[in-house]
C-alpha positions in Angstrom: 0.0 0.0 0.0 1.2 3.7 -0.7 1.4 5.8 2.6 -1.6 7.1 2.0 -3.4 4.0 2.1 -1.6 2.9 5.2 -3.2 5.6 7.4 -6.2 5.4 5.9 -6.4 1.6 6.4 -5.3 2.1 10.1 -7.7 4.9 11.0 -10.2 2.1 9.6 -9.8 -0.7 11.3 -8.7 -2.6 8.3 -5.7 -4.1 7.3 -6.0 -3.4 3.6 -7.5 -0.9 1.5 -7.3 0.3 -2.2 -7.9 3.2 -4.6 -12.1 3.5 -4.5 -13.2 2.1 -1.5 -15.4 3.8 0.9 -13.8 3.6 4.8 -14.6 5.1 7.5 -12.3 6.6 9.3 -11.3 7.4 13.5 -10.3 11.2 13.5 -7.4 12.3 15.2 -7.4 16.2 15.1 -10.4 18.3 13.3 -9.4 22.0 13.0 -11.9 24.9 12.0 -11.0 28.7 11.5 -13.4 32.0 11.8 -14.4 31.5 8.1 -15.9 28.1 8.8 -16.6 27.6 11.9 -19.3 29.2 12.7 -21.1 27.4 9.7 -19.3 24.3 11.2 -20.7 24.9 15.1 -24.0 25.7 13.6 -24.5 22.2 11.9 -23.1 20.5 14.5 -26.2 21.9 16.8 -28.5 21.2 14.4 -28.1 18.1 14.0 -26.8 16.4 17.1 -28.9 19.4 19.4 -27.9 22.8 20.8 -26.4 20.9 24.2 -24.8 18.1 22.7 -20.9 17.9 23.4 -18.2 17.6 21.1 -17.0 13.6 20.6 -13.6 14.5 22.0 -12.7 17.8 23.4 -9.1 17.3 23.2 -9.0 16.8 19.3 -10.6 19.9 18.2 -9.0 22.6 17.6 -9.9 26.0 16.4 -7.7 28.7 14.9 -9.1 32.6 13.9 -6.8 33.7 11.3 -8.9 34.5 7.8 -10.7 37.8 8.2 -9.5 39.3 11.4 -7.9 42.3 11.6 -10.4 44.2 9.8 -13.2 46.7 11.0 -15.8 44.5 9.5 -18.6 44.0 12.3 -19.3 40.4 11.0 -15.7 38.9 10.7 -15.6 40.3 14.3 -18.4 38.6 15.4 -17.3 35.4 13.7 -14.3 34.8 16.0 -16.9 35.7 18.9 -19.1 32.9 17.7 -15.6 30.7 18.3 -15.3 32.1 21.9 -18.6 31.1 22.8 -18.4 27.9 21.3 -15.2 27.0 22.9 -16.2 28.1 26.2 -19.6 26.1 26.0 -17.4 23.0 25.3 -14.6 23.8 27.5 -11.8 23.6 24.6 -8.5 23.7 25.8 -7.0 24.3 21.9 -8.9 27.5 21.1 -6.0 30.2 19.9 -8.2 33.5 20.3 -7.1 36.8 19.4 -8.0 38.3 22.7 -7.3 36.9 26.3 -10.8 37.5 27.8 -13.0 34.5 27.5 -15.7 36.6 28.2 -15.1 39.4 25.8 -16.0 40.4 22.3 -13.3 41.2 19.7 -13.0 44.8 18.1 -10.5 45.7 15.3 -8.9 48.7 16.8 -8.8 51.2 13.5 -6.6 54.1 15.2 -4.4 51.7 16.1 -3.6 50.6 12.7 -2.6 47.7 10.5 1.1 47.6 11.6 1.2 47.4 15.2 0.3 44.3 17.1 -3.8 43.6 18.4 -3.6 40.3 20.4 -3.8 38.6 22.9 -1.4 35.9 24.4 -3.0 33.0 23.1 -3.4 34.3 19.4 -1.1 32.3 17.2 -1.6 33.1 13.5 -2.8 31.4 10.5 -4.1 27.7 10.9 -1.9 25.3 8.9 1.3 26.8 10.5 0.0 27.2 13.6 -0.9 22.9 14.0 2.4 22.0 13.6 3.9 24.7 15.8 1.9 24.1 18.1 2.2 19.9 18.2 -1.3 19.2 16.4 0.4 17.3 13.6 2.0 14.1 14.3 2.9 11.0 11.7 0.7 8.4 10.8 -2.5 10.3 11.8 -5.5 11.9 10.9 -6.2 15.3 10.4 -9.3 17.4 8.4 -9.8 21.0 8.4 -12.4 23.2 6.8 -10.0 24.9 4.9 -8.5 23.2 1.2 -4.9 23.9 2.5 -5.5 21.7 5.7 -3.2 19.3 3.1 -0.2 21.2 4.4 0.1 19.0 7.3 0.8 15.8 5.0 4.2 17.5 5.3 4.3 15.9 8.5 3.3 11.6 7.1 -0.6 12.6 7.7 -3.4 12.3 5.8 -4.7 15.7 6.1 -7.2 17.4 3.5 -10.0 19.6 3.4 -13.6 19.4 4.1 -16.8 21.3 4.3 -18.5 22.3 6.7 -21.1 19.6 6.8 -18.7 17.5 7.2 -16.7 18.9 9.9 -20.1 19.2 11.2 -20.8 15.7 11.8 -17.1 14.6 12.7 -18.0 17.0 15.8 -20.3 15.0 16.7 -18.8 11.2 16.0 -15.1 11.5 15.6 -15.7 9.6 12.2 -16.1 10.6 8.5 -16.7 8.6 5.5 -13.5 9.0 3.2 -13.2 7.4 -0.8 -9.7 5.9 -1.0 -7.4 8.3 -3.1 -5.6 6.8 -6.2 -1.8 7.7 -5.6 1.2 10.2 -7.6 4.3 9.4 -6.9 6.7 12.3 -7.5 10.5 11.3 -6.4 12.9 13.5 -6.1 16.4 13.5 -6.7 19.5 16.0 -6.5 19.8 19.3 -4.6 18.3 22.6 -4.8 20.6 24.5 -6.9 21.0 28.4 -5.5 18.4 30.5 -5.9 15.7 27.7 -6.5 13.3 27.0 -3.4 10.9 24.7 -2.3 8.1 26.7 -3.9 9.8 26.7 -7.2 9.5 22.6 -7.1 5.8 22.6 -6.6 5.0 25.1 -9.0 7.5 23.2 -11.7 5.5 20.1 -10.8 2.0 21.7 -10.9 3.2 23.0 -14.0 3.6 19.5 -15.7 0.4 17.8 -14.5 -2.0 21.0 -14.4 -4.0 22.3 -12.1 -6.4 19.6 -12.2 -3.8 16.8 -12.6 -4.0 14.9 -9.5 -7.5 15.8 -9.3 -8.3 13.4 -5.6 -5.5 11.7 -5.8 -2.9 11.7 -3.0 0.5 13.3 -4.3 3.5 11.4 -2.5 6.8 12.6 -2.1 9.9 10.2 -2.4 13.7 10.2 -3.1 17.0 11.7 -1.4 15.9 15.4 -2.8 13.1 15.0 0.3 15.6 13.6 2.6 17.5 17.0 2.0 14.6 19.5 2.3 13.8 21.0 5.8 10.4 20.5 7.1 9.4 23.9 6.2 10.0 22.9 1.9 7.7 19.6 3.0 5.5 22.0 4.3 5.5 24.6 1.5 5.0 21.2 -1.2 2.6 19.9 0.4 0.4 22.8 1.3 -0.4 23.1 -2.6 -1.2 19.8 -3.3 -4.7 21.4 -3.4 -3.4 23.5 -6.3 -3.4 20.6 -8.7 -6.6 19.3 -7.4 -5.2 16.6 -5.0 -7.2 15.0 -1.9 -3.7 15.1 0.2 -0.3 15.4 0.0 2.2 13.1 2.1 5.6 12.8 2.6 7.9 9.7 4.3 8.6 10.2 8.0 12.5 10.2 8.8 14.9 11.9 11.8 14.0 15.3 11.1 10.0 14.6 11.1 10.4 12.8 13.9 12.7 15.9 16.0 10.7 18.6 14.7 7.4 16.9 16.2 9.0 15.4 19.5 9.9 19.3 19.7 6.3 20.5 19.4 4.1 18.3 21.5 6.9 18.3 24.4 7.2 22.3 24.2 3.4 22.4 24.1 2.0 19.5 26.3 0.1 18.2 23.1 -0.4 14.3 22.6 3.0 13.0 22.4 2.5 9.4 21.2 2.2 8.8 17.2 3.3 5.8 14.7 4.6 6.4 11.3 3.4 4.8 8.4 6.6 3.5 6.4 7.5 3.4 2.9 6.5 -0.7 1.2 8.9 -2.5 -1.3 5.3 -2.7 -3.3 3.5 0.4 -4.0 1.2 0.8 -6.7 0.5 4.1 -8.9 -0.8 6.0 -11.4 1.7 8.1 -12.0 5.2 8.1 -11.6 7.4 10.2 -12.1 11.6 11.4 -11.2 12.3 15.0 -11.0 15.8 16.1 -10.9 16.0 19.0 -8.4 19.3 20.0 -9.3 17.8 21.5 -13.2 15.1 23.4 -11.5 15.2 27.2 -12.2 13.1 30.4 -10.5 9.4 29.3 -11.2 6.2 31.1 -11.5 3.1 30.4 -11.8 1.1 33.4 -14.0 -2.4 34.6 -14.1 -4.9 33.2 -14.1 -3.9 29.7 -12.6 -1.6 28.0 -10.7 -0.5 25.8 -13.3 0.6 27.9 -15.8 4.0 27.9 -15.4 6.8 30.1 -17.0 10.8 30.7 -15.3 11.3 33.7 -13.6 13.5 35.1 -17.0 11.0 34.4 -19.6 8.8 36.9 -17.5 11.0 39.6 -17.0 9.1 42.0 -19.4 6.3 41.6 -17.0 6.2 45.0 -15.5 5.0 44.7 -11.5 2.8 47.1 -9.1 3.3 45.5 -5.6 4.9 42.2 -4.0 4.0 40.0 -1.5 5.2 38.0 1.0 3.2 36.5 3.6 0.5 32.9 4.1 1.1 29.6 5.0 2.9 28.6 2.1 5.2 31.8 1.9 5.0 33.5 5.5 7.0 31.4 7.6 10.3 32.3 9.3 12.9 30.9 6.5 10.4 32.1 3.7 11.2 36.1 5.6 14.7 34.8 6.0 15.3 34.5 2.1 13.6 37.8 1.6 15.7 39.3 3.5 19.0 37.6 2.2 18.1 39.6 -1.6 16.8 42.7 0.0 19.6 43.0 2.8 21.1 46.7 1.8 18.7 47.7 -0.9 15.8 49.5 -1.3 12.8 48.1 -3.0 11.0 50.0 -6.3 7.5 49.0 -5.7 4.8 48.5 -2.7 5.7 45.6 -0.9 4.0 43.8 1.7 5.2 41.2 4.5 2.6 39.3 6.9 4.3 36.9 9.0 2.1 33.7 9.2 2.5 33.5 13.0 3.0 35.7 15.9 6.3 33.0 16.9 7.5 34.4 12.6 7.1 38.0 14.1 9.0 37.1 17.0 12.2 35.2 15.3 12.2 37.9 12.7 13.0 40.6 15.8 15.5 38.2 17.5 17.3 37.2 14.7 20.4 39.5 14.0 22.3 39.9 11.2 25.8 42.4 11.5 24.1 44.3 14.0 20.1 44.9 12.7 17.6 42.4 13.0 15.8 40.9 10.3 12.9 42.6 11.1 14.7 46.3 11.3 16.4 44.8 7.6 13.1 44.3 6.3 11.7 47.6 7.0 15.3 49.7 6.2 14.8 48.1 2.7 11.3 49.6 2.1 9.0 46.6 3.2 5.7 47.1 4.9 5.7 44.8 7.5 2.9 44.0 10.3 2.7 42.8 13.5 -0.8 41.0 12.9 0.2 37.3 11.8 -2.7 36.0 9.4 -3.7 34.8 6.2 -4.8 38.8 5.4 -4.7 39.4 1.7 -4.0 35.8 0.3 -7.6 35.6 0.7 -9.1 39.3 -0.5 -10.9 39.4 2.8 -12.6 42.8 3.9 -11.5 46.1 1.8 -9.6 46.9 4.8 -7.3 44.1 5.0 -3.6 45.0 4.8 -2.0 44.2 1.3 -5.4 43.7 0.1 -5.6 44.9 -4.0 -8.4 47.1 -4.0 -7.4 48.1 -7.6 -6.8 46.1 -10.9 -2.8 45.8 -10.5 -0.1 43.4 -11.0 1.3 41.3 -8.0 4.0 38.9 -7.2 3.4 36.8 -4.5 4.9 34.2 -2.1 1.4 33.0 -1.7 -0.5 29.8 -3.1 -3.3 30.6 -4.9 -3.8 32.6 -8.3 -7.1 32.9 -9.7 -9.1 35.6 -10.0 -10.3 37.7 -7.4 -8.3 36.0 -5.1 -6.1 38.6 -4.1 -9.0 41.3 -3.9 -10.1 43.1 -7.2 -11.4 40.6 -9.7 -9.0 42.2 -12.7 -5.8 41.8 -10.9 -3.8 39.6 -12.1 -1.6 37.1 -9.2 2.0 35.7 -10.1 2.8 33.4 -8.0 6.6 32.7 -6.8 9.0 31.8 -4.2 10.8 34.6 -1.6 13.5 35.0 -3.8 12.0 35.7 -6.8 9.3 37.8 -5.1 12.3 39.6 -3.4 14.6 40.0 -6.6 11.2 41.3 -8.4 10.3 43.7 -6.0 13.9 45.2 -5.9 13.4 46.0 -9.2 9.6 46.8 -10.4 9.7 43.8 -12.6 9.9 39.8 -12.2 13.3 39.0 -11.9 15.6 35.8 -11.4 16.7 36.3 -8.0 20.2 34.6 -9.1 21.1 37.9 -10.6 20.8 39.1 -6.4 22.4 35.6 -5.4 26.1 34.4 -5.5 
């Protein structure tokens, strides 16, 4: 069986399954954010009854992170509908953006975008946040109303989105009903060559299968290019598995999944017992496929899809109104640190706009000193517009008021994941989408550019 089929046959109770079969499945972690949840908590009392508990208090946790700081009366609310819930049910592994369980939550506008409005608990956007904060551990279970919930196959899960019906009912039972995935096997061999990132090997990939090619079908990552990456490039690979249409992505689990995890839960108190799934001799898929790492070159992926791929050169006509760095694919703490290695010194030509995907990014990018500044201090010497307020913010439009937001038909590079249109904001935009460097190198210079030309 592929590792796929491995957890899914364990959370089932069986000792085989294969591509189209219909199992259902033990949960092990169910996450919901302020977008969902609410529609989420609102099944789940209608169909199991406005007192009815959750199955398993300690496996649900819930993350506000989309629409938050914005003046918008009902994203507010939304997060209060998640403190209410979580209160009723007494949920230790609610992350709210203020510390009173009793309050209400109220975008501060005269305080502005760029200076911090949390509380101690708040942690950031969701699929960065589980990990961090030990929710993902090998060989189990997660689902989360949210289509990059896959992230966390980084990790040897089966993680993928659902809906809210869904999540819903898994509130209720612990279980869901789940078709068996058909399985892509993408191995990987070489090393990143310099300037070339994690992001650039997803994109290359979505680029050759399309961004319906593994249309619910779990991609799998293999070879001794994974060995090499860093759990942040499984994370970033796996988090847009989604973009080519996939139910999951997974990776193996080896030394470094297992340290980063052990890390987590011990540092966090979280569930610290889990059981890998391991690679079989015997593995059976649809598609297979090696992918020499060392030949990749700056990738992006151009309006008005994720799989239309070009390298950064062919593109450097393309003439650029603002960059972006910032989500759970391009916000986390070595994502800033590559930024920062092109911008270091400079000064960049167009708006640019950094969100940290957690409050723990903002807090490594202030400690973290490089001859004398921190990164953070770098950043912001080089022209970058950097806020305090971890969170998805404009990689989902969100509220006109939502920082980086494109309010305007304009031209964006981003570090981001998705690319259609009206994702961004304004329906005529049009979203490129690339790694940190290229982002970096493009915004140094008004125009997407092959970071190597910034990179020795």
């Amino acid at each position: 069986m592929t590792l796929t089929e491995k957890v899914l046959a364990r959370a089932s109770g069986k000792s085989h399954v294969q591509p189209g079969d219909n199992v259902w499945v033990n949960v092990d972690t169910l996450m919901t954010h302020d977008v969902c949840g609410p529609g989420t908590i609102g099944v789940f009392k209608r169909e199991f009854g406005k007192t009815a508990k959750v199955w398993d208090r300690n496996r649900v946790v819930i993350i506000p992170d989309h629409y938050i700081f914005t003046a918008d009366s009902m994203s507010n609310r939304n997060v209060d509908i998640l403190r209410e819930f979580a209160k009723e049910q007494d949920l230790p592994y609610f992350y709210d953006v203020i510390d009173d369980p009793s309050g209400n939550w109220k975008f501060d506008v005269e305080k502005g975008q760029l200076k911090k409005q949390y509380g101690s608990r708040y942690t950031g956007v969701c699929h960065t946040t589980l990990p961090w904060k030990g929710h993902t551990r090998p060989g189990e279970i997660l689902f989360g109303t949210d289509s990059h919930t896959c992230m966390a196959g980084a990790f040897n899960q089966f993680a993928t989105g659902i809906g809210n019906t869904d999540a819903g009912f898994i509130l209720g039972t612990g279980k869901l009903l789940i078709k068996v995935p058909e399985s892509m096997r993408f191995f990987l061999e070489g090393q990143l060559p310099v300037g070339v990132m994690a992001k650039d090997v997803i994109l290359h990939v979505i680029g050759e299968i399309g961004f319906d090619g593994a249309t619910y079908r779990a991609m799998q990552w293999e070879g001794p290019g994974v060995n090499s990456m860093s759990m942040d490039d499984r994370m970033t690979i796996a988090n847009m598995a989604i973009e080519a249409g996939g139910k999951n992505g997974i990776f193996p689990c080896d030394d470094k999944t297992i340290s980063y995890v052990r890390e987590r839960v011990t540092e966090n108190g979280t569930k610290n017992t889990f059981d890998p799934v391991e690679i079989d001799s015997k593995q059976s898929f649809v598609y297979d496929k090696v992918f020499d790492l060392s030949k990749l070159e700056p990738t992006v992926a151009c309006h008005p899809d994720p799989g239309n791929r070009k390298s950064a050169k062919e593109l450097e006509k393309v003439t650029l109104d603002r960059a972006y760095i910032g989500s759970c694919t391009g916000g986390k703490t070595s994502d800033f640190l590559a930024f920062a290695e092109v911008v270091k010194g400079k000064t960049v030509k167009i708006d640019t706009f950094g969100v940290p995907a957690t409050t723990r990014v903002v807090q490594d990018l202030k400690e973290t000193v490089w001859n004398g500044q921190s990164v953070w201090q770098i950043l912001e010497s080089a022209g970058v517009r950097l806020t305090e307020n971890a969170s998805c913010a404009a990689c989902l439009g969100g509220p006109v008021d939502t920082f980086g937001r494109l309010n305007t038909p304009m031209k964006c590079i981003s570090a981001t994941n998705r690319n259609f249109p009206g994702r961004m904001g304004n329906k005529e935009s049009q979203v490129f989408l690339a790694s940190p460097y290229t982002v970096a190198a493009s915004a140094l210079t008004g125009h997407i550019t092959d970071p190597r030309e910034f990179l020795s």
